[in-house]
C-alpha positions in Angstrom: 0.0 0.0 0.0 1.6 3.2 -0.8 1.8 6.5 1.2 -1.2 8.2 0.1 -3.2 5.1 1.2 -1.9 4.7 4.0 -3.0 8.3 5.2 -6.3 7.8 3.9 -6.8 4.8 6.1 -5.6 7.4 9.1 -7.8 9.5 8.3 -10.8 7.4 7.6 -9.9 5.5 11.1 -9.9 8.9 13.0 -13.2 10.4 11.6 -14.9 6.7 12.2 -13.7 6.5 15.6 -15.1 10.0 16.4 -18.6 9.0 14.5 -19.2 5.7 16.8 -18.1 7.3 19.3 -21.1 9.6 18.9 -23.4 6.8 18.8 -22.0 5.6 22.5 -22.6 9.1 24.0 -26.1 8.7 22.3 -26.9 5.8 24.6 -27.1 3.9 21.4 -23.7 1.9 22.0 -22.9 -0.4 18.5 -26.5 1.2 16.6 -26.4 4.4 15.0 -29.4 7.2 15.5 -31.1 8.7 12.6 -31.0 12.1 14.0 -27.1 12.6 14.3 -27.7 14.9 17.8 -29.0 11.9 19.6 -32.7 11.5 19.3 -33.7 8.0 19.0 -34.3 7.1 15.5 -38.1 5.4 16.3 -39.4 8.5 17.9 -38.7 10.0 14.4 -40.5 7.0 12.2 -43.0 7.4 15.3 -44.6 10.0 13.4 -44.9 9.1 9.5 -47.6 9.0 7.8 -51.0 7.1 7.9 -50.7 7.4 3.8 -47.1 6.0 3.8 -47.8 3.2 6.2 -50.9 2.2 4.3 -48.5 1.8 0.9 -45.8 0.2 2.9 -48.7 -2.6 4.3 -50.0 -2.9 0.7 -47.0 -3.2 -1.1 -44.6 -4.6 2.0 -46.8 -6.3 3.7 -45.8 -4.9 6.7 -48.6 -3.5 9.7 -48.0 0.2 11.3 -46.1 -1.6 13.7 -43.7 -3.2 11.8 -43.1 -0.6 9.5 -42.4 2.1 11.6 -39.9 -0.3 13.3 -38.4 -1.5 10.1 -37.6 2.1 8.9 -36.5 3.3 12.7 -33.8 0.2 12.3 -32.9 1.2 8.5 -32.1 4.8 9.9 -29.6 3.4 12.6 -28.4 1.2 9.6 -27.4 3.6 7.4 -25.4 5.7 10.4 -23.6 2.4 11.2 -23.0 2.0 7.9 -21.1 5.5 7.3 -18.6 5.1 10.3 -17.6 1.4 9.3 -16.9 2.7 5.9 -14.9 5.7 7.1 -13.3 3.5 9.4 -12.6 0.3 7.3 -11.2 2.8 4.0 -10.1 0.7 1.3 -10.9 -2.5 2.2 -14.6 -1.2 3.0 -16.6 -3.5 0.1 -20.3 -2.3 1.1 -23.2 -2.3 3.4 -26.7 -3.7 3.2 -29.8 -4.4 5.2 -32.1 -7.6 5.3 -35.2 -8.8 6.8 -38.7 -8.3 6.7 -39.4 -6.6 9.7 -36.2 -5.3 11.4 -33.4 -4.1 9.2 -30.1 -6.1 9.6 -27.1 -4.2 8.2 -24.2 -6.9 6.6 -21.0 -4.7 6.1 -18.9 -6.2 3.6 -15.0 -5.8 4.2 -12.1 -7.7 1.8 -9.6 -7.5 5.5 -10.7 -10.2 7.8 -8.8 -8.7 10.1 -12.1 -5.6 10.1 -14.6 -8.3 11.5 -14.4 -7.9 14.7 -14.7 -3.9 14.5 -17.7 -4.7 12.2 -19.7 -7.1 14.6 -18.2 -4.9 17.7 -20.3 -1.5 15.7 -23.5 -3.5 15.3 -23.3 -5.0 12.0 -22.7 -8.7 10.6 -19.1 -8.8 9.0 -18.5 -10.8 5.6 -15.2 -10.9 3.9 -15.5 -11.2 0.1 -12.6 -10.9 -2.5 -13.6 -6.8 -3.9 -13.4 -3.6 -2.5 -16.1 -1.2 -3.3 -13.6 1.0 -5.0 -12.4 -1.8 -7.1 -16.0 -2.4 -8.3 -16.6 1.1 -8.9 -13.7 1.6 -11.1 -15.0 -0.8 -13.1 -18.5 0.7 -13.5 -17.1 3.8 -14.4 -15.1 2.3 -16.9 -18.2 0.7 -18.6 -20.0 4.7 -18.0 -17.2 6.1 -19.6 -17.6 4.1 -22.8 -21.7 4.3 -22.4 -21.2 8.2 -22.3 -19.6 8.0 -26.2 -22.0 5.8 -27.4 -25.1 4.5 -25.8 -23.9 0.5 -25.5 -26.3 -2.0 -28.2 -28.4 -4.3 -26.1 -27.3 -3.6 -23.0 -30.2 -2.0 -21.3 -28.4 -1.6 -17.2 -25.3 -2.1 -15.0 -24.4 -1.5 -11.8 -22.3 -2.9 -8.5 -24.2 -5.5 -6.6 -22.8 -5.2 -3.3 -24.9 -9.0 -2.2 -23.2 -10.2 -5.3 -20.0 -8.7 -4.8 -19.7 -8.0 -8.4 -20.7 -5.8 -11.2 -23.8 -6.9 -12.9 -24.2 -6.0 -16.7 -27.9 -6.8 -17.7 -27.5 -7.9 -21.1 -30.1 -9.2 -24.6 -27.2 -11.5 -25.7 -23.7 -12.8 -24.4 -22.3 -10.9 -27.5 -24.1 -7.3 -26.9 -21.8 -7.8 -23.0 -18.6 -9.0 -24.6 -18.6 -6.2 -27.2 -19.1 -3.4 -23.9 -17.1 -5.4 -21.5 -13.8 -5.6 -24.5 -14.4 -1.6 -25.2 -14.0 -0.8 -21.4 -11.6 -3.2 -20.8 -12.7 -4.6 -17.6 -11.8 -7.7 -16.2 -14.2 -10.5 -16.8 -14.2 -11.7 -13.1 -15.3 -8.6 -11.6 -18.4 -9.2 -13.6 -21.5 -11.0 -13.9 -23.6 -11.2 -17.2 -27.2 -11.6 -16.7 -29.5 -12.2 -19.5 -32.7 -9.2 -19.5 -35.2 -8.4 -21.8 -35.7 -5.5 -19.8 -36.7 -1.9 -22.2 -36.4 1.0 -19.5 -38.0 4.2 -20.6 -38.5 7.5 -19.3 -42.0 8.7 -17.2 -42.7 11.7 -18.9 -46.5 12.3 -19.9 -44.9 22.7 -4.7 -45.4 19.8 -2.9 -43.6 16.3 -3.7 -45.6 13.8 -6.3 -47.8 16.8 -7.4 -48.3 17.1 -11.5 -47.2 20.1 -13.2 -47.2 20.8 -17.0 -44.4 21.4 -19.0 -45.4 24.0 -21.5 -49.3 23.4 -21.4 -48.5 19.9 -22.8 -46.7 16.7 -21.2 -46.6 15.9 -17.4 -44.4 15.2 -14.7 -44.3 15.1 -11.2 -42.4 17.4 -8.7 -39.6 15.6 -7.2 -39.1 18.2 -3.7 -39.9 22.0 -3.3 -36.5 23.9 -2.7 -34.9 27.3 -2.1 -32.2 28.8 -3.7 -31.4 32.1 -1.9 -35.2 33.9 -1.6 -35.8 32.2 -5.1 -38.5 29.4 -4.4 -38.7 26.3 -6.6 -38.5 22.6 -6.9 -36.4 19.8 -8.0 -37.6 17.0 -10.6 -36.1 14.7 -13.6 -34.3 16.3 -16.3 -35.5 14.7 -19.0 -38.7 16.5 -18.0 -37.6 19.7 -19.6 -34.8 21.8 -20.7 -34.0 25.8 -19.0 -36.6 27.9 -20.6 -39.4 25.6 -20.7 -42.1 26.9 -19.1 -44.6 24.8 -16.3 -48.3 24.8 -14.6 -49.6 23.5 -12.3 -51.9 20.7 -11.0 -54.2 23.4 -11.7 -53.1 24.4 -14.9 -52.0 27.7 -13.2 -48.8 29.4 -14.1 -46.1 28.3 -12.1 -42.2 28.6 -13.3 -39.8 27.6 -15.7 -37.3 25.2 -16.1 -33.3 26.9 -14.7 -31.0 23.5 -15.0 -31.5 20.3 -16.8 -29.0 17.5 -16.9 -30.0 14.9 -19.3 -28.4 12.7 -20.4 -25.5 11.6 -18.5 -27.8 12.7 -14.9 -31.4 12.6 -14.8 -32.4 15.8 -12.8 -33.7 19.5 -13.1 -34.8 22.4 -11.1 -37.5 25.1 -11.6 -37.9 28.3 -10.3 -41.9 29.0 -9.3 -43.3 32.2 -9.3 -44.6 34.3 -6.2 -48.1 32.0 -5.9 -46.6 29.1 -5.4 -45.2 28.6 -1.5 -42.9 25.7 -1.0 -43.8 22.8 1.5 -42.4 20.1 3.2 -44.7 17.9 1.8 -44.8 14.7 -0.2 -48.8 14.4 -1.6 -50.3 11.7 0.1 -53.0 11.0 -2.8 -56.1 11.7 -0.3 -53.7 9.6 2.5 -52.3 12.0 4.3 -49.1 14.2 3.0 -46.0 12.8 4.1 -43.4 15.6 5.9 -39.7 15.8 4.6 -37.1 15.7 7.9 -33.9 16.1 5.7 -32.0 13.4 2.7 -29.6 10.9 4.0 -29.0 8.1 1.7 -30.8 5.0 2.9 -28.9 1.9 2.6 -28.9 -1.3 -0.1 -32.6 -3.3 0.9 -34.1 -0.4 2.9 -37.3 0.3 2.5 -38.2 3.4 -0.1 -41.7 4.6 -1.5 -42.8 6.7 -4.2 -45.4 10.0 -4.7 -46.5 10.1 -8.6 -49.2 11.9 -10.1 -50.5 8.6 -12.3 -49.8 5.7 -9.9 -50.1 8.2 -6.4 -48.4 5.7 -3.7 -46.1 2.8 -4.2 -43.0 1.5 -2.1 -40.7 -1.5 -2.5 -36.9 -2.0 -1.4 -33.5 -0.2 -2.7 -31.6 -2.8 -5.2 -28.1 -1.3 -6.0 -27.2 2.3 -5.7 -24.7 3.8 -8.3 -26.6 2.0 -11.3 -26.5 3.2 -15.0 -29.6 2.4 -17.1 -29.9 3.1 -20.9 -33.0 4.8 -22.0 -33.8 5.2 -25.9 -32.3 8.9 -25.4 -28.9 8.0 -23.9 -27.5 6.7 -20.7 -27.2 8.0 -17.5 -25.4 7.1 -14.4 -25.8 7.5 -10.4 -29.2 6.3 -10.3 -30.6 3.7 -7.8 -32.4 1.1 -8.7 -35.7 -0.6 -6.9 -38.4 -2.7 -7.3 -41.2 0.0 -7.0 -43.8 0.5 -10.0 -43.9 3.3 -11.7 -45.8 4.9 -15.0 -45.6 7.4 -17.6 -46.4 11.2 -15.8 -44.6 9.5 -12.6 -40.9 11.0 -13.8 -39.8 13.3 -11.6 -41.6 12.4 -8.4 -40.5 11.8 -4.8 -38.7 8.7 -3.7 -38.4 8.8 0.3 -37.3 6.3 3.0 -39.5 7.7 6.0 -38.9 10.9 6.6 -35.5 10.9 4.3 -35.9 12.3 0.6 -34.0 10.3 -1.6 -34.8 11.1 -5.2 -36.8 11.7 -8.0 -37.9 9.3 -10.2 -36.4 8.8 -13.9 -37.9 5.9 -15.6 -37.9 2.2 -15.5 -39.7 -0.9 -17.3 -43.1 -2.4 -16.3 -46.3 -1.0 -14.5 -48.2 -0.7 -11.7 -50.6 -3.9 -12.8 -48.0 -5.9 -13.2 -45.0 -4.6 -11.2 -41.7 -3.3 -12.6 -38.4 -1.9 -11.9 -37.6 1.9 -11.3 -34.8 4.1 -11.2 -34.5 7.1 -9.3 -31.7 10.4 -9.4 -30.8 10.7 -5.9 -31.4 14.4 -4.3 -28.4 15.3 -3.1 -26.1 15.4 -6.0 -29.6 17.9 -7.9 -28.8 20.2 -4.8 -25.0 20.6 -5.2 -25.2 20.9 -8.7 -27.3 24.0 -8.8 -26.8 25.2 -4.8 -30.2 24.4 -3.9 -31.6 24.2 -0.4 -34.5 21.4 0.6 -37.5 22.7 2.3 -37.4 20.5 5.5 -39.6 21.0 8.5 -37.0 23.1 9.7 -36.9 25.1 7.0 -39.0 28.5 8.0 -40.9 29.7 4.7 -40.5 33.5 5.6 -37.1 34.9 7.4 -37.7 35.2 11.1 -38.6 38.8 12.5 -35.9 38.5 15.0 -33.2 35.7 14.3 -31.0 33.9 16.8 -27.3 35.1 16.8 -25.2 32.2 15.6 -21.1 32.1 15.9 -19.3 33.6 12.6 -18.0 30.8 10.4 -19.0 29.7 6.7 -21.5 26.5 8.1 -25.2 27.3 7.1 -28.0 25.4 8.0 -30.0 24.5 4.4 -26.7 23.9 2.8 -25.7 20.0 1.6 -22.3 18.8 2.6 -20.5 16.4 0.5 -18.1 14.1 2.6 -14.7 15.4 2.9 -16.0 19.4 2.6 -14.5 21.6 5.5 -16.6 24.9 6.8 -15.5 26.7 9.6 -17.9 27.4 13.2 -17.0 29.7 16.3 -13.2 30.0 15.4 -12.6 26.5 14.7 -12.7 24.2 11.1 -14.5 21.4 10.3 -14.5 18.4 8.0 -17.4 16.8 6.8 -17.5 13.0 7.5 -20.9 12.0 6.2 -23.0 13.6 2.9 -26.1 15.5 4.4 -28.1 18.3 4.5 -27.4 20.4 7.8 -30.7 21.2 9.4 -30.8 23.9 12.1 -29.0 22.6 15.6 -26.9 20.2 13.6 -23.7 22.5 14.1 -20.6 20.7 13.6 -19.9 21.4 17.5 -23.1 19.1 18.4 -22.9 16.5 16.0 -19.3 14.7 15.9 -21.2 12.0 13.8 -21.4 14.4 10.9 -18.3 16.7 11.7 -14.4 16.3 12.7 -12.7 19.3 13.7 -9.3 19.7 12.4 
């Protein structure tokens, strides 16, 4: 391992070491909390919504009860899951969850040496012969060749962290060969799996509500957000390009389209004009709305539902993160890929886990008679590429009369962190261990999960 390595794994070991250790001051010894200041993650899946749970017992079988227990155990999941990969660094080969009812996290590691840390945080340990870095490379090897030319019969790909491979879905063993030769990957990172699978797009200021693109087709709104005292929302790019114009449900002006990435991403933003007032809602389709808390990434086999304006609600399980899918207008990468139903005029809705936005939707193959695949853009890249803010229940609509004093620094509540970004807070600087949104409280002084100083 060479030098740079090496300090990475420092690093990584440091800022892991100070993340579980917030877990321990949390009373939560070995499980994470969803709320990185300490609440107990079930007191936050305590209150979801009556719509959402119905879905989840339609579609997941699973009562009130159990799902509110499932998604309290997927948010400690996906905490555990960030420290072990911080702490675990190269040999880190990825995380899942399993089980009906509770959510077991599996962490996958390629040192055996790491099990013992892994069962000591909470989690189940595997050793298996990839790193998640190694797998990735050779995804964006196959992205990078998609991006020039849109592969021939090879509808999807992505890393299967169960598997431990990549997957390349595939018409013919002769459509994979050709992609697999012009990236040059190695053959036993990879698994060829025959499909027949045709993904499209859903294309026909609250999340899953229809708007209009130029008086014409429909999409759904993905998650009303702020940039500056501009208010707006976030939704699939191939749903329009900047200077397309949108109504509303109610055929009411409402904004045009600012950024479009597509393809290559899947997302967009629109700015709304002064009638429209941004909510932390998800429509509930005569349900109950569903209220957004903030966007942290859940984990492979959590839980996840859907808002559309065709098919209203519909949940299922996260398959593989980091997928690229082909549609008949190009590829596009970063997209996670589940077993939730979607249909045409659904693009661009909300995908949440709980509370937690996690995307919008971009297309897929199937329908809601039948079942299907869909893949949705995760939020949190759409925010950093156009310095957009998600309305959260935390998120005042109007500018207090008379706001609290905060310590100088450059940390902003409303802003999204990517891991690895430093900001500075009452004289001192901070690194940013985990992606997130910062809500108000979450200073980097109060949560150590989220922040390092250095």
């Amino acid at each position: 391992m060479d030098i740079t390595k090496l300090r990475r794994r420092a690093l990584a070991v440091c800022t892991a070491t100070v993340a579980v250790g917030a877990l321990g001051l949390a009373g939560l010894t070995g499980v994470a909390s969803a709320d990185p200041t300490g609440a107990a993650s079930p007191a936050a899946a305590a209150g979801l919504s009556p719509g959402l749970l119905r879905a989840m017992e339609r579609d997941l079988g699973l009562d009130a009860d159990e799902a509110k227990s499932r998604i309290g155990s997927e948010y400690r999941a996906a905490a555990v899951a960030a420290g072990l990969e911080k702490s675990l660094g190269a040999s880190f080969a990825g995380a899942r969850v399993s089980g009906d009812r509770v959510a077991t996290l599996t962490v996958a590691t390629t040192d055996a040496s790491e099990t013992a840390g892994i069962t000591k945080a909470g989690a189940r340990a595997e050793v298996v012969g990839h790193s998640l870095d190694r797998l990735e490379a050779a995804k964006a090897a196959l992205d990078a060749v998609a991006l020039r030319k849109a592969p021939a019969g090879v509808p999807v790909w992505y890393v299967d962290v169960r598997a431990n491979r990549v997957v390349v879905n595939a018409a013919s063993p002769t459509a994979a060969d050709a992609f697999l030769t012009a990236a040059e990957v190695r053959r036993d990172l990879v698994t060829v799996a025959a499909s027949t699978e045709r993904p499209r797009t859903y294309a026909d200021l609250r999340g899953g509500d229809a708007y209009y693109m130029n008086g014409s087709g429909r999409c759904s709104i993905g998650f009303p957000v702020k940039r500056g005292t501009q208010n707006g929302f976030v939704s699939a790019g191939h749903c329009g390009t900047p200077g397309v114009s949108t109504s509303g449900y109610n055929q009411q002006a409402q904004g045009s389209f600012q950024g479009s990435t597509f393809p290559g991403r899947d997302y967009s933003w629109v700015a709304t004009n002064a009638n429209w007032t941004p909510r932390a809602l998800v429509n509930g389709y005569g349900n109950g709305d569903v209220t957004v808390t903030g966007s942290t990434q859940a984990v492979v086999g959590s839980s996840v539902c859907r808002s559309g304006s065709t098919t209203g609600w519909h949940c299922g399980t996260i398959q593989q993160l980091n997928t690229s899918v082909t549609y008949p207008e190009g590829t596009i990468s970063g997209v996670t890929r589940t077993n939730v139903c979607a249909e045409p005029g659904d693009s661009g809705g909300s995908f949440l886990t709980g509370s937690q936005a996690q995307g919008v939707t971009s297309g897929g193959s199937g329908n809601c008679s039948q079942g299907g695949t869909t893949y949705f853009q995760p939020v949190n890249p759409a925010l950093q590429a156009y310095g957009l803010t998600l309305v959260t229940s935390g998120t005042p609509t109007d500018p207090p009369t008379d706001p609290p004093t905060e310590p100088g620094g450059t940390w902003a509540a409303g802003t999204t962190y990517a891991t690895g970004a430093t900001v500075t807070y009452g004289g001192s600087t901070y690194r940013c261990l985990q992606g997130h949104q910062a809500q108000p409280g979450w200073t980097p002084p109060n949560v150590p999960a989220l922040w390092q100083q250095i």
